[in-house]
Structures are given as structure tokens and as C-alpha cells.
VEXROSE-531609 format. One line per field, with one value per atom (N, C-alpha, C, O, CB): atom name; x, y, z. Coordinates in steps of 0.1 Angstrom, whole numbers, padded with zeros to 4 digits. Each point is the difference from the previous one (the first is absolute). Glycine has a CB too. Example, Ala and Ser with C-alpha at 12.3 -4.5 7.8 and 13.67 -1.06 7.14 Angstrom:
<rs>
atomo = N | CA | C | O | CB | N | CA | C | O | CB
c1 = 0132 | -0009 | 0009 | 0010 | -0029 | 0015 | 0009 | -0008 | 0005 | 0007
c2 = -0057 | 0012 | 0012 | 0000 | -0012 | 0023 | 0011 | 0011 | 0011 | -0017
c3 = 0078 | 0000 | 0000 | 0007 | 0005 | -0019 | 0000 | 0008 | 0001 | -0023
</rs>
This chain:
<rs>
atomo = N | CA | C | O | CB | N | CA | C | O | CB | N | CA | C | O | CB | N | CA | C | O | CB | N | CA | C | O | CB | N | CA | C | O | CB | N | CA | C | O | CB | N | CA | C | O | CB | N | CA | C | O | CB | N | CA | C | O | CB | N | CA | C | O | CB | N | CA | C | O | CB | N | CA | C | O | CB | N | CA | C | O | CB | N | CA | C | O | CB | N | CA | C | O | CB | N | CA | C | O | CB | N | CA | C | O | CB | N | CA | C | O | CB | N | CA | C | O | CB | N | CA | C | O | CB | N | CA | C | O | CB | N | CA | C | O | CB | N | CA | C | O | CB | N | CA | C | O | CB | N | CA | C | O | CB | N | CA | C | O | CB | N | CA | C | O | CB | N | CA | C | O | CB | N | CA | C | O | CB | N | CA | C | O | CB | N | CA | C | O | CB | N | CA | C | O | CB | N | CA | C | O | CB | N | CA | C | O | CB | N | CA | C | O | CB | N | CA | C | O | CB | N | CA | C | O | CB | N | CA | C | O | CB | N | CA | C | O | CB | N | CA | C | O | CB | N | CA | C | O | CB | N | CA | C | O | CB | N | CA | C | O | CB | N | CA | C | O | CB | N | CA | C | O | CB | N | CA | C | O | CB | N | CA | C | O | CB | N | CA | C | O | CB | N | CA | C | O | CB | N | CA | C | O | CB | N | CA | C | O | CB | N | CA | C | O | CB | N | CA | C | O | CB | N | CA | C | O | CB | N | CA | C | O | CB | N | CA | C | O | CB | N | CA | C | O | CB | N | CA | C | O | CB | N | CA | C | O | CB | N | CA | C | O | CB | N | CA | C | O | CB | N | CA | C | O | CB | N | CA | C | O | CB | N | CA | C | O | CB | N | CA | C | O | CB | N | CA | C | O | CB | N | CA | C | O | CB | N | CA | C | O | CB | N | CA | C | O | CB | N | CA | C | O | CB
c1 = 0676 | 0006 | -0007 | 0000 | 0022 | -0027 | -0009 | 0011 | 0008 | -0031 | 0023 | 0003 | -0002 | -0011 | 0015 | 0002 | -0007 | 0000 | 0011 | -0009 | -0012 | 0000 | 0015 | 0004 | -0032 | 0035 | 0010 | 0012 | 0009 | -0014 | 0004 | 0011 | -0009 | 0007 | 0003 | -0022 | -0002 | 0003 | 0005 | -0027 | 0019 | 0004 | 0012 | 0003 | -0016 | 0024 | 0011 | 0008 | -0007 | 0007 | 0008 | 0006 | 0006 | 0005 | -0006 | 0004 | 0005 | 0013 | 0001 | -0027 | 0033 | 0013 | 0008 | 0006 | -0006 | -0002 | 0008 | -0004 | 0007 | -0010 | -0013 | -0007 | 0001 | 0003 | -0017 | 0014 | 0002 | 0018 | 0004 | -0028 | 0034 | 0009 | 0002 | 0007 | 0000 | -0012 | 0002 | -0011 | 0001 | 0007 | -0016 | -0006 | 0007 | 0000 | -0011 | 0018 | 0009 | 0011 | 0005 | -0012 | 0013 | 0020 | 0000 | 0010 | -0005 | -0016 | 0000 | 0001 | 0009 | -0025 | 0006 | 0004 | 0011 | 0007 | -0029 | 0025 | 0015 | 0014 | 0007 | -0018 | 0009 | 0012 | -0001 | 0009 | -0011 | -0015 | 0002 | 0004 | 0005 | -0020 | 0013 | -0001 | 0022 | 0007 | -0041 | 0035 | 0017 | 0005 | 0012 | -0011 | -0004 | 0007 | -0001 | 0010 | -0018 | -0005 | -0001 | 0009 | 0002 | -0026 | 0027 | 0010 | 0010 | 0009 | -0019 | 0015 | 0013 | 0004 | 0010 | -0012 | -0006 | -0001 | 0000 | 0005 | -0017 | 0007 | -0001 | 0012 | 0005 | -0023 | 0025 | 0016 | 0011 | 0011 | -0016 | 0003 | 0006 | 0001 | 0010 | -0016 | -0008 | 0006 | 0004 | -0004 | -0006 | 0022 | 0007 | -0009 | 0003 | 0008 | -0018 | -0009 | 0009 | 0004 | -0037 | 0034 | 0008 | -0004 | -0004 | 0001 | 0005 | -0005 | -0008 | -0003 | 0020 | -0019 | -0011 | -0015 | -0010 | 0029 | -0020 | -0008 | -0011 | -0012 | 0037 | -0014 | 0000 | -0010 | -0012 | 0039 | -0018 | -0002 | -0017 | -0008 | 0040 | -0033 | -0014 | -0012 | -0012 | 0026 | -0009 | -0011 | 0003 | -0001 | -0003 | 0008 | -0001 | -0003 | 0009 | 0008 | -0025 | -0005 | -0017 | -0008 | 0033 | -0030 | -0017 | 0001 | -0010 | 0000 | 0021 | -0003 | -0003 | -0010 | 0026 | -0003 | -0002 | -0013 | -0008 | 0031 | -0023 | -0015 | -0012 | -0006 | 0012 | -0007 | -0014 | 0000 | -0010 | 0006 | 0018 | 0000 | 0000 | 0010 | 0002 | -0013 | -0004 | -0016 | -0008 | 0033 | -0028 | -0018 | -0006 | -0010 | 0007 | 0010 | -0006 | -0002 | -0012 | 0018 | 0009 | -0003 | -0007 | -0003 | 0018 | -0019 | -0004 | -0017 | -0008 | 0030 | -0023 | -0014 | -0003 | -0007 | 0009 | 0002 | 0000 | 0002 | -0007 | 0011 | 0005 | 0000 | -0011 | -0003 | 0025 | -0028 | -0012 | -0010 | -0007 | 0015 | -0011 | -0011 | -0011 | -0012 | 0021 | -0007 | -0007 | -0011 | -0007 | 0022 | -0020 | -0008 | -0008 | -0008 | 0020 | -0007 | -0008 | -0015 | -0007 | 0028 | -0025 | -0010 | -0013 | -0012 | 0034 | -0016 | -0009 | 0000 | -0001 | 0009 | -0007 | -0001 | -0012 | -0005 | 0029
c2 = 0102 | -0008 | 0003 | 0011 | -0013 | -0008 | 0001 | -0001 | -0009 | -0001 | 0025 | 0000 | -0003 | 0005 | 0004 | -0018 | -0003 | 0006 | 0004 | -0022 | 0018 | 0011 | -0003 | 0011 | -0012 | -0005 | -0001 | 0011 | 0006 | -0036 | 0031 | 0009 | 0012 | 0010 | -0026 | 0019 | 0013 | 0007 | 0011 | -0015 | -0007 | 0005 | 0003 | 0009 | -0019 | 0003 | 0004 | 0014 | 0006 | -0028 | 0029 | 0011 | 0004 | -0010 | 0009 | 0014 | -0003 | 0009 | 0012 | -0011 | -0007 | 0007 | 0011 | 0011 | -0033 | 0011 | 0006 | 0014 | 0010 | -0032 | 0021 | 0009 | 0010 | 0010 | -0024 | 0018 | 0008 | 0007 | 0011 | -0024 | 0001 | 0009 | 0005 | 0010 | -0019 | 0006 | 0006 | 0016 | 0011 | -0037 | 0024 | 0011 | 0013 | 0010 | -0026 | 0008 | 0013 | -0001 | 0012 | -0012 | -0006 | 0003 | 0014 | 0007 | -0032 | 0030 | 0014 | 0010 | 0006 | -0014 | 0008 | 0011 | -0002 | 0009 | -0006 | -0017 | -0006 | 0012 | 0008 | -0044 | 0032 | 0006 | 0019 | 0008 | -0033 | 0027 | 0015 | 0008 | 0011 | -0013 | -0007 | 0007 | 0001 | 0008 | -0022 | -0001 | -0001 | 0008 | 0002 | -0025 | 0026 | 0012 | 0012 | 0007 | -0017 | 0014 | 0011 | 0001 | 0012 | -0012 | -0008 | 0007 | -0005 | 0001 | 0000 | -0005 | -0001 | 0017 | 0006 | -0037 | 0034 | 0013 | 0010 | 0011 | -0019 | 0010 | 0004 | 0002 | 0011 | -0021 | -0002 | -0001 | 0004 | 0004 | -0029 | 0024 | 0001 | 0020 | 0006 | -0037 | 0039 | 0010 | 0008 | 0011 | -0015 | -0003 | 0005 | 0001 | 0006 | 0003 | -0016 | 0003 | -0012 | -0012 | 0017 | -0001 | -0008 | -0021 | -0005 | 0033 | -0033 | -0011 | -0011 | -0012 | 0018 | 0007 | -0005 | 0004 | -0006 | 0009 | 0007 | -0002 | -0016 | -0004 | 0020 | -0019 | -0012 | -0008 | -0004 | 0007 | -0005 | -0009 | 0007 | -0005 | -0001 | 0016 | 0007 | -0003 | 0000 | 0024 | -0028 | -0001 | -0013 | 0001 | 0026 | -0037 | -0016 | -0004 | -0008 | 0002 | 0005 | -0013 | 0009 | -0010 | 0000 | 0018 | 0001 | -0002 | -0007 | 0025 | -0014 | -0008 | -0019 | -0007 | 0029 | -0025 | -0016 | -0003 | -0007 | 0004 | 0008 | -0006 | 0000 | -0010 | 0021 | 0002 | -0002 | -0006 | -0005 | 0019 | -0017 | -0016 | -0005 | -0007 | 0006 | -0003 | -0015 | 0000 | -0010 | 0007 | 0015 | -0003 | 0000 | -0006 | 0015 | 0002 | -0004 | -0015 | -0004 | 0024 | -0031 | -0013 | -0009 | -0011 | 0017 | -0003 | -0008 | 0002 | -0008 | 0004 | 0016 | 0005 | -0009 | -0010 | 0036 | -0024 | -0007 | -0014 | -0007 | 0027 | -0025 | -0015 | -0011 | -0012 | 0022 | 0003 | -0005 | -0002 | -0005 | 0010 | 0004 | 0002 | 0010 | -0004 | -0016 | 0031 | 0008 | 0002 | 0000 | 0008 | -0005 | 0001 | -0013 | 0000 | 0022 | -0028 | -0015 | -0002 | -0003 | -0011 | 0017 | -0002 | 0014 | -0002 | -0009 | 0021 | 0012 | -0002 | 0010 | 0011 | -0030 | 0002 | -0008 | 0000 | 0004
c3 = 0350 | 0009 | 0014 | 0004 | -0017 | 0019 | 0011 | 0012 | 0001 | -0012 | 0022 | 0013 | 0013 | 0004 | -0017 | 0022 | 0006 | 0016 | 0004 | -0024 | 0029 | 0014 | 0002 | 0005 | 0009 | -0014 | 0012 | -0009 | 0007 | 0008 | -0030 | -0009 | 0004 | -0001 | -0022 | 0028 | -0005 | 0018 | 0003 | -0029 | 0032 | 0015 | 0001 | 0007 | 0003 | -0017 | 0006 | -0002 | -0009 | 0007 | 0005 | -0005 | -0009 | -0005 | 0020 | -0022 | -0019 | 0007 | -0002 | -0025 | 0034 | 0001 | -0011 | 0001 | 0011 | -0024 | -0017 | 0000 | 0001 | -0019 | 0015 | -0005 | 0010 | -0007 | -0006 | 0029 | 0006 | 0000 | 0000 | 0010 | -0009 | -0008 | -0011 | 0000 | 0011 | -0023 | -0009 | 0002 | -0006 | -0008 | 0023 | 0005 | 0001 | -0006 | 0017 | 0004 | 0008 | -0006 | 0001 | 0021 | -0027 | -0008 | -0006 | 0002 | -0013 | 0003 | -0004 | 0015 | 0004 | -0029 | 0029 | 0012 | 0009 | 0005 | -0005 | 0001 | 0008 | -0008 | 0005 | -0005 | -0012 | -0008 | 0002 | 0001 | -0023 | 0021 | 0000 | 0012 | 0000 | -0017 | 0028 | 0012 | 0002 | 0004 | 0008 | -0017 | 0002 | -0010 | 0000 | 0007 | -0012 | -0015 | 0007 | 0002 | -0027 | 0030 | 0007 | 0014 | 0004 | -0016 | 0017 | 0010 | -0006 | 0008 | 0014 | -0032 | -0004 | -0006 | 0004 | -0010 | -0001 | -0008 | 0009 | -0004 | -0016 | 0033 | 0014 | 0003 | 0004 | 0003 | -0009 | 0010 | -0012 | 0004 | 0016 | -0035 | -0007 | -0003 | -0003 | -0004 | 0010 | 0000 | 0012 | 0000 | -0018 | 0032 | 0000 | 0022 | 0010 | -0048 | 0034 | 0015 | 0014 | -0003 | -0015 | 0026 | 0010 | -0004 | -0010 | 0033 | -0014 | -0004 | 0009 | 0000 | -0014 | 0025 | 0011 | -0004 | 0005 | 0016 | -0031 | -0013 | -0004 | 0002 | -0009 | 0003 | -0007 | 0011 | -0001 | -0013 | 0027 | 0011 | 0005 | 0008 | -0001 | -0012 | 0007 | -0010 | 0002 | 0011 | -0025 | -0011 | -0006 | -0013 | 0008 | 0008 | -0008 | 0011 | 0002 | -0021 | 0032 | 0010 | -0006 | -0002 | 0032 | -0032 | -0002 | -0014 | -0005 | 0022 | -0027 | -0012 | 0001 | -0002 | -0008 | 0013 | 0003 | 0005 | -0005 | 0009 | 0008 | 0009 | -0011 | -0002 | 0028 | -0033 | -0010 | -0008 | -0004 | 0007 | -0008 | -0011 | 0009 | -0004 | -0016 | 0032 | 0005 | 0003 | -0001 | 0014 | -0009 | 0003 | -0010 | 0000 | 0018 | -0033 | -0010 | -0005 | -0002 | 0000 | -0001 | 0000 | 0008 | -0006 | -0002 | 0025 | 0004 | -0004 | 0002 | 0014 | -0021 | -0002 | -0013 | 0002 | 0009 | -0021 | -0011 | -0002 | -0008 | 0004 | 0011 | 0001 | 0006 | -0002 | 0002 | 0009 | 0005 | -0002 | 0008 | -0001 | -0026 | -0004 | 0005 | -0001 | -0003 | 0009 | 0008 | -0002 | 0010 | -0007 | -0017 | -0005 | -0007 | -0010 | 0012 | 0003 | -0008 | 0003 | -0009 | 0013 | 0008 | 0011 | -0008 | 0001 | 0026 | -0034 | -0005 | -0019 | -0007 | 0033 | -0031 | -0015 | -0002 | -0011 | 0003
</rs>
């Protein structure tokens, strides 16, 4: 099935979440398991805003195709 420039330009949103959901989940398990054994819960508040952010530059990285331009 032939693709055409304007499908390959656009961004693969899917494929970049299904990217990051794995590190999304480990980073949130990891401070949950953080707060679960017993650590205050400003913890928590000190280590889920650099997790989140890197699932976000990771998706925007990926959705963008970063590497499209070097294969």
C-alpha cells in the first residue's frame, strides 16, 4: 500500500505513546513504592514533575520523528 508525503510528514502520535507509557508507568510506580515505603510525601512532590517532564520530551521527541531525517 503506497504512502503518500503528506501521511509520512505528519506525526505518529500512537506510536510515540506506546513509546513512553512504559517509562510513564515505571517512573509512577517508582515514586509510588518511594512513598509507599514509608518516606514523607513531599518525596513524591520532589520526584513526579522530572519524571513527567521526560515523558513529555520523550513524546514530543518521538512524535516528531527525530530520527527520520538520519536513516
Amino acid at each position: 500500500m503506497a504512502t503518500s508525503i503528506l501521511e509520512e510528514d505528519t506525526p505518529n502520535r500512537k506510536r510515540a505513546a506506546f513509546a513512553v507509557i512504559p517509562f510513564l508507568v515505571l517512573g509512577v510506580a517508582n515514586v509510588g513504592l518511594i512513598l509507599g515505603m514509608g518516606l514523607r510525601p513531599l518525596w513524591g512532590f520532589v520526584l513526579l514533575p522530572p519524571v513527567l517532564f521526560l515523558s513529555v520530551l520523550a513524546w514530543i521527541a518521538f512524535s516528531n520523528d527525530f530520527l527520520a531525517d538520519r536513516t
